[in-house]
Biotite code that builds the C-alpha atoms (Angstrom):
import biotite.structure as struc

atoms = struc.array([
    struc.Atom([0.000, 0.000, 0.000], chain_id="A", res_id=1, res_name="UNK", atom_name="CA", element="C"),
    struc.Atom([2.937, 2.410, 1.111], chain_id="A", res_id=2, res_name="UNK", atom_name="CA", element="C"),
    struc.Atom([4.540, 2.004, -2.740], chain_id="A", res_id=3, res_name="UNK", atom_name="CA", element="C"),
    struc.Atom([1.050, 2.913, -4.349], chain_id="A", res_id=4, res_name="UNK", atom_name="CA", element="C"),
    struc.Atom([0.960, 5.810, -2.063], chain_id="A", res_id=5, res_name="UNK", atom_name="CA", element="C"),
    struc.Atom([4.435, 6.658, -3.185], chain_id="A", res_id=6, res_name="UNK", atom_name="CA", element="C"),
    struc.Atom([3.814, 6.143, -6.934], chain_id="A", res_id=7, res_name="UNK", atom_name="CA", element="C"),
    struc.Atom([0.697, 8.641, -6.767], chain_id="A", res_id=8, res_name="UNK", atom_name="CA", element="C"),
    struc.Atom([2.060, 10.948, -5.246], chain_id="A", res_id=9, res_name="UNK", atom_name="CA", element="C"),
    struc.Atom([5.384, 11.232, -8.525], chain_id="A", res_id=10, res_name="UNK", atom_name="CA", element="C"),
    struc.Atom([2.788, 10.607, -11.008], chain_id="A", res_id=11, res_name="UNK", atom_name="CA", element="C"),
    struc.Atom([1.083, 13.821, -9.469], chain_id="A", res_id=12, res_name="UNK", atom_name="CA", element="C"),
    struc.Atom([3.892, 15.283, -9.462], chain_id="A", res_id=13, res_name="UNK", atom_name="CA", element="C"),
    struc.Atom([5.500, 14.467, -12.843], chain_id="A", res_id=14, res_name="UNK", atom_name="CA", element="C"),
    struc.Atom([2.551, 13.698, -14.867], chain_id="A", res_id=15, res_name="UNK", atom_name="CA", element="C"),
    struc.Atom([4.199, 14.933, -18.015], chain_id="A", res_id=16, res_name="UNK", atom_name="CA", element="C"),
    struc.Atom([5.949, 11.600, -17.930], chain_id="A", res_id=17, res_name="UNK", atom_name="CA", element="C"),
    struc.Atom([3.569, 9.182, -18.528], chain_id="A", res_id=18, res_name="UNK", atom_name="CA", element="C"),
    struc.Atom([1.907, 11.492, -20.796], chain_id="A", res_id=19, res_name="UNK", atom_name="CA", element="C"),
    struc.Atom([4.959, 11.691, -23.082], chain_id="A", res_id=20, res_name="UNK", atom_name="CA", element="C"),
    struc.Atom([5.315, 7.609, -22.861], chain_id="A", res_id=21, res_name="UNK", atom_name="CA", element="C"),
    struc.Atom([1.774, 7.466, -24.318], chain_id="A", res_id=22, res_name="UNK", atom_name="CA", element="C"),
    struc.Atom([2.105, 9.811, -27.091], chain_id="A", res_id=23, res_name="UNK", atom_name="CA", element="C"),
    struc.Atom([5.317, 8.112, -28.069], chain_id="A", res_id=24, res_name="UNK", atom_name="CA", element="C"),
    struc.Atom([3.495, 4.655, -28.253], chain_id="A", res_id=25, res_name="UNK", atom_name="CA", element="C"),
    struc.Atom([0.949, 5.943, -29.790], chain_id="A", res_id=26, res_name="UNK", atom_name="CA", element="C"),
    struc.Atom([3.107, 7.364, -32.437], chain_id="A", res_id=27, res_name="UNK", atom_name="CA", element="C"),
    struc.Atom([5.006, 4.317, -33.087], chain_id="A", res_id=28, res_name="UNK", atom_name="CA", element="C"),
    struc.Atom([1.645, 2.227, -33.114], chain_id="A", res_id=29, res_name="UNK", atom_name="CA", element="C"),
    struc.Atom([1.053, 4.665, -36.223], chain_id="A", res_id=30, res_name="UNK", atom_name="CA", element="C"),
    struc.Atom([4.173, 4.010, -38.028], chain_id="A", res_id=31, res_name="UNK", atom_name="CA", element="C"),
    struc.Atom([3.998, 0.498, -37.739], chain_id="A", res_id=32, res_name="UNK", atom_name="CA", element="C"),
    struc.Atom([0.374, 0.377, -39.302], chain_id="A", res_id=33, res_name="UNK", atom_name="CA", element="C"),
    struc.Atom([2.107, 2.164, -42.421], chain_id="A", res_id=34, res_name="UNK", atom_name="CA", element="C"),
    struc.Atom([3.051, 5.247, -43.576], chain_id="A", res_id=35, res_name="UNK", atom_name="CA", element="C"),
    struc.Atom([0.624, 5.031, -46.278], chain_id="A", res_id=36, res_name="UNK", atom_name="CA", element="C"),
    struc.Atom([-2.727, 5.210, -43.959], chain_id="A", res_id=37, res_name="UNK", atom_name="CA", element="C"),
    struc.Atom([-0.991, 7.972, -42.157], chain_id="A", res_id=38, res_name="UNK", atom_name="CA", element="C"),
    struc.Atom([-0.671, 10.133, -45.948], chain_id="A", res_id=39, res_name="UNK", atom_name="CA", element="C"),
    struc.Atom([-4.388, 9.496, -46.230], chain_id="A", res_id=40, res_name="UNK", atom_name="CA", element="C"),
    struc.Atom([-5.342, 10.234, -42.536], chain_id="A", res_id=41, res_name="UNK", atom_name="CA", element="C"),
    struc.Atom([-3.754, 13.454, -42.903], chain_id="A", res_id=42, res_name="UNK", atom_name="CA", element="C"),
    struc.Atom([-5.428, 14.032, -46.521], chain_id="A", res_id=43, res_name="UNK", atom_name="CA", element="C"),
    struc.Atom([-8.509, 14.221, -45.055], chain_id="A", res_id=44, res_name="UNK", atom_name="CA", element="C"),
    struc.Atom([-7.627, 16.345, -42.536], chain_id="A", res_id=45, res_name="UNK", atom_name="CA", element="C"),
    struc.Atom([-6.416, 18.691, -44.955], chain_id="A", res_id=46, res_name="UNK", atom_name="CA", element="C"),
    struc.Atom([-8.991, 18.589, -47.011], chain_id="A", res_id=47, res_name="UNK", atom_name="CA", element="C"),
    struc.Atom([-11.500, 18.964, -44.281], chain_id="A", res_id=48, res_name="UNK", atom_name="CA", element="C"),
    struc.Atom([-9.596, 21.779, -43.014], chain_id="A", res_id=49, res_name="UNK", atom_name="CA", element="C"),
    struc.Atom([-9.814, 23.321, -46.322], chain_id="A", res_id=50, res_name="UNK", atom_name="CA", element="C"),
    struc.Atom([-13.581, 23.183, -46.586], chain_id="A", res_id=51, res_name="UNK", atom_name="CA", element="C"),
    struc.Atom([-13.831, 24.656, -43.511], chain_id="A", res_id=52, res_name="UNK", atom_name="CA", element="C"),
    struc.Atom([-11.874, 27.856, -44.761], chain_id="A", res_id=53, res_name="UNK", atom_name="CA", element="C"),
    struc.Atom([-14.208, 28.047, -47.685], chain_id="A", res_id=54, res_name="UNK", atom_name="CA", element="C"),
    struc.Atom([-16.938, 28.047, -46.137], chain_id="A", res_id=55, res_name="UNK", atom_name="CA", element="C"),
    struc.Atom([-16.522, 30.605, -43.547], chain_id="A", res_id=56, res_name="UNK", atom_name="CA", element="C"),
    struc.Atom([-15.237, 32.704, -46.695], chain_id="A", res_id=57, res_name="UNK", atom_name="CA", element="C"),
    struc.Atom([-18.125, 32.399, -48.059], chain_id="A", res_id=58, res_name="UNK", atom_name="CA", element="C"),
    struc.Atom([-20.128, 32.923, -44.805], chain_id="A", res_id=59, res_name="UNK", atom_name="CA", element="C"),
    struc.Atom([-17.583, 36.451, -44.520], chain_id="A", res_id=60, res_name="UNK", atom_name="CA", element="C"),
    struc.Atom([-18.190, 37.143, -48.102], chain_id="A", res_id=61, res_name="UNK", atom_name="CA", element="C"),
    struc.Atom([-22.065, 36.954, -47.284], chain_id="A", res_id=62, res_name="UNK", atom_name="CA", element="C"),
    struc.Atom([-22.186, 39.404, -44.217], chain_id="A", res_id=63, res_name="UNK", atom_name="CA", element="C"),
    struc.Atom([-20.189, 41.960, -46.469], chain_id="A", res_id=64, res_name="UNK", atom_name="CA", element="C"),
    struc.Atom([-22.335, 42.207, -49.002], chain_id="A", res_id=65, res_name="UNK", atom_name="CA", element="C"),
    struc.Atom([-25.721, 41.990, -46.524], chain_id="A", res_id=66, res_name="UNK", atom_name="CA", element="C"),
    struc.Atom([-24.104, 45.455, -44.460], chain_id="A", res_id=67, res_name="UNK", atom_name="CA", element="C"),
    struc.Atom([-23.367, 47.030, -47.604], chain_id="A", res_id=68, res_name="UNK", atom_name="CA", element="C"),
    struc.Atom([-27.050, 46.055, -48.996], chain_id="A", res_id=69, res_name="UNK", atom_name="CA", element="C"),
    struc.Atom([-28.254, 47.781, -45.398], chain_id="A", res_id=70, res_name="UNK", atom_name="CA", element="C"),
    struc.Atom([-26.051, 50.578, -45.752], chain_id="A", res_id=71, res_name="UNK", atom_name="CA", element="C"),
    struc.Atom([-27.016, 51.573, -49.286], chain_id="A", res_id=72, res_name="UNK", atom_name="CA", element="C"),
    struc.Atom([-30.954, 50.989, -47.965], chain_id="A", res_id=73, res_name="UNK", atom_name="CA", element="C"),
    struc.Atom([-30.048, 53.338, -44.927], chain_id="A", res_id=74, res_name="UNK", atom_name="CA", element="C"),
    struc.Atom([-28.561, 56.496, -47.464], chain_id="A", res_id=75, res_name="UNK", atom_name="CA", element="C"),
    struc.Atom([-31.533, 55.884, -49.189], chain_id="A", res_id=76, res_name="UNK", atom_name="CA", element="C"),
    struc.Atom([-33.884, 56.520, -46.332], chain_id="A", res_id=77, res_name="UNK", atom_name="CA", element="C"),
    struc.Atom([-31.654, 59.196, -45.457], chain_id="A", res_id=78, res_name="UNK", atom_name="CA", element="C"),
    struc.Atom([-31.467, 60.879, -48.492], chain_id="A", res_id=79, res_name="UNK", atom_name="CA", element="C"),
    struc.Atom([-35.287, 61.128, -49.056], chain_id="A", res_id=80, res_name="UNK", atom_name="CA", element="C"),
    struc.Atom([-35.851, 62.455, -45.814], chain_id="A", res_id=81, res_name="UNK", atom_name="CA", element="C"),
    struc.Atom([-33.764, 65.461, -46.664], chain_id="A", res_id=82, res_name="UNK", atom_name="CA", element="C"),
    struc.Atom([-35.237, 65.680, -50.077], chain_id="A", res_id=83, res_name="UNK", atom_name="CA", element="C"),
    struc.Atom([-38.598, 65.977, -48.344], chain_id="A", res_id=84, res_name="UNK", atom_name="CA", element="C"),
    struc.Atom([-37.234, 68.037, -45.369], chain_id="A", res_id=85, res_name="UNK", atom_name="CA", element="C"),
    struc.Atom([-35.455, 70.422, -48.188], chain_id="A", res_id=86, res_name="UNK", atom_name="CA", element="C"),
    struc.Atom([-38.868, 70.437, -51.072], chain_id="A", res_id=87, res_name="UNK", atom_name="CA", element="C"),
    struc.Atom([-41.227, 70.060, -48.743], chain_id="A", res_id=88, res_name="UNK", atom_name="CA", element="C"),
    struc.Atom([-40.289, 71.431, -45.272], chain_id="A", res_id=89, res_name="UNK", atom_name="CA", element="C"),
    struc.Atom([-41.358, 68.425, -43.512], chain_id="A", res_id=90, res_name="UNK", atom_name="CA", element="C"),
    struc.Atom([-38.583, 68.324, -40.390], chain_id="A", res_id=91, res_name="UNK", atom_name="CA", element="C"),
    struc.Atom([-38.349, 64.493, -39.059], chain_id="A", res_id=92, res_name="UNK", atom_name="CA", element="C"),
    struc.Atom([-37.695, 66.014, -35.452], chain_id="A", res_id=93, res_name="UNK", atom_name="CA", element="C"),
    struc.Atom([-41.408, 67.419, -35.267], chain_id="A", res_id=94, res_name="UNK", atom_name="CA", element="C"),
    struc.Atom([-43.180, 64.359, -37.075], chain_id="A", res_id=95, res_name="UNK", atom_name="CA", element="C"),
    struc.Atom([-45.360, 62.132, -34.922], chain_id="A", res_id=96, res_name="UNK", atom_name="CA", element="C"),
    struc.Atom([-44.551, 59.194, -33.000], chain_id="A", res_id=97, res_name="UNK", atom_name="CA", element="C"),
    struc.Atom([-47.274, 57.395, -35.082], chain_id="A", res_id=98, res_name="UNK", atom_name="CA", element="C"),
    struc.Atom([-45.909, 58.830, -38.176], chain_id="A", res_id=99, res_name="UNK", atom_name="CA", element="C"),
    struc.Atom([-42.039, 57.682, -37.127], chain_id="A", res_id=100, res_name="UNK", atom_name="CA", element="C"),
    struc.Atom([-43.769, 54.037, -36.309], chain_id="A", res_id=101, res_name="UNK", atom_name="CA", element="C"),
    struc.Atom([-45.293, 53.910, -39.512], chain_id="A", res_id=102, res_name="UNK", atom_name="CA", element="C"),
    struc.Atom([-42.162, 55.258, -41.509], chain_id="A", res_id=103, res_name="UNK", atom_name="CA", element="C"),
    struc.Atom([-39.824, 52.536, -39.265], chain_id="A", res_id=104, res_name="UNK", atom_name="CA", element="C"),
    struc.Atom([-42.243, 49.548, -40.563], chain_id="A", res_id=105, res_name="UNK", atom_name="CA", element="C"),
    struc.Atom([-42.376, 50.609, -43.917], chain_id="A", res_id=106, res_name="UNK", atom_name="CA", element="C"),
    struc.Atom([-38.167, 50.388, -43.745], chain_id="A", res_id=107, res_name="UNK", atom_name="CA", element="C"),
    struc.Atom([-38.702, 46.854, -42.543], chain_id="A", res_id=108, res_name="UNK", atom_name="CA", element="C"),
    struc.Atom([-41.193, 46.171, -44.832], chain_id="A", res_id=109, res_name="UNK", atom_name="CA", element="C"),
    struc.Atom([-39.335, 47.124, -48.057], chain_id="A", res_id=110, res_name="UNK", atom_name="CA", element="C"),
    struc.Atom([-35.898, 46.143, -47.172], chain_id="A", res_id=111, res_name="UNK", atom_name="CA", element="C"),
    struc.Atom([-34.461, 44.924, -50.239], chain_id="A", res_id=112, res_name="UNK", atom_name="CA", element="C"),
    struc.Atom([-36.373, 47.878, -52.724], chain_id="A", res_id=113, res_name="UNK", atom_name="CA", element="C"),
    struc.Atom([-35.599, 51.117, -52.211], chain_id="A", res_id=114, res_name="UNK", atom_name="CA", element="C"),
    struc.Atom([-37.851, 52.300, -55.129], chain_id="A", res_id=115, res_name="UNK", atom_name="CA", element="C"),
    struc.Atom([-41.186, 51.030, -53.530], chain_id="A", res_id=116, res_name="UNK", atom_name="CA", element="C"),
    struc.Atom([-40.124, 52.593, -49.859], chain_id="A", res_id=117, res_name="UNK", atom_name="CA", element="C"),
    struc.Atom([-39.426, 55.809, -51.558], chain_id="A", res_id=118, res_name="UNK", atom_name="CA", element="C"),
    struc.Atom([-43.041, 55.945, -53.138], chain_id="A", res_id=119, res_name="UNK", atom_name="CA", element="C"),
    struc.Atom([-44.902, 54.942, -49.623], chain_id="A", res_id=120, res_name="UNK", atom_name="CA", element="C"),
    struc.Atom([-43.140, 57.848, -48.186], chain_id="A", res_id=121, res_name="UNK", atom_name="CA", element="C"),
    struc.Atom([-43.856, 60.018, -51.066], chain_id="A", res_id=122, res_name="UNK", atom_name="CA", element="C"),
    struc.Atom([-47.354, 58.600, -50.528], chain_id="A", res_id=123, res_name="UNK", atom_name="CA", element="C"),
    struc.Atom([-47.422, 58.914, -46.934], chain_id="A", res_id=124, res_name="UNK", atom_name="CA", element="C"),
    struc.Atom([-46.129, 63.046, -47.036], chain_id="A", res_id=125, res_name="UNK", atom_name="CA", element="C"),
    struc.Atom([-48.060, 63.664, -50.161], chain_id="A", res_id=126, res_name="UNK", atom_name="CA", element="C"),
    struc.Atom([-45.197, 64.839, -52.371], chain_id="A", res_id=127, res_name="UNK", atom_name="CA", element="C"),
    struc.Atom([-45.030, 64.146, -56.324], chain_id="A", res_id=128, res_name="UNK", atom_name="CA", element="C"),
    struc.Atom([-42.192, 60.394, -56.212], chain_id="A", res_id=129, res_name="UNK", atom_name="CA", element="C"),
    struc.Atom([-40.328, 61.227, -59.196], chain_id="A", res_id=130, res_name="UNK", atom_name="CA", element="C"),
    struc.Atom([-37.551, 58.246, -60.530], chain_id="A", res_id=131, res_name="UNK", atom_name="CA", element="C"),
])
């Protein structure tokens, strides 16, 4: 009992060892099953690491072009507010909160066409929309 005592108390205290010992067997274990399974083994790893890059390329490539979609949505909400602030005197500070509810659901609503959001608003402030 006193020499299992003993023994936990190194391997606690120099785990490292045994750890080492196992990746070395485990190491040779792969050599001797062949070099050859080891080449494909690591193939697929590469390969599967390389599908991973592409995809979270395209997943980047994705959120880029959906920010500059919202972006170029946002400067065109911006940009007909000032035309009808500048034509039309209509100030977005002084608008009602029901008006500024409605205006925020009609962005929602016609997030991908900037044309159609621009005549609502047109609609909605009773100015001429003109393409």
């Amino acid at each position: 009992m006193l020499a299992l005592k003993k023994a936990w108390v190194w391997l606690k205290k120099h785990w490292y060892v045994p750890v080492l010992v196992l990746l070395v067997l485990v190491g040779g274990a792969f050599s001797l099953l062949g070099f050859s399974k080891n080449k494909k083994l690591i193939k697929m790893l590469e390969i599967n690491k390389e599908s991973y890059e592409k995809q979270i390329k395209v997943i980047e490539e994705n959120h880029e072009a959906e920010i500059k979609k919202r972006d170029a949505l946002y400067a065109t909400y911006v940009g007909t507010m000032k035309k009808l602030h500048k034509e039309h005197g209509v100030n977005l500070n002084n608008l009602s909160k029901e008006k500024k509810k409605k205006m925020d659901e009609m962005v929602k609503k016609y997030k991908g066409s900037s044309e159609e959001l621009a005549k609502e608003l047109s609609e909605m402030f009773g100015v001429d929309y003109v393409e």
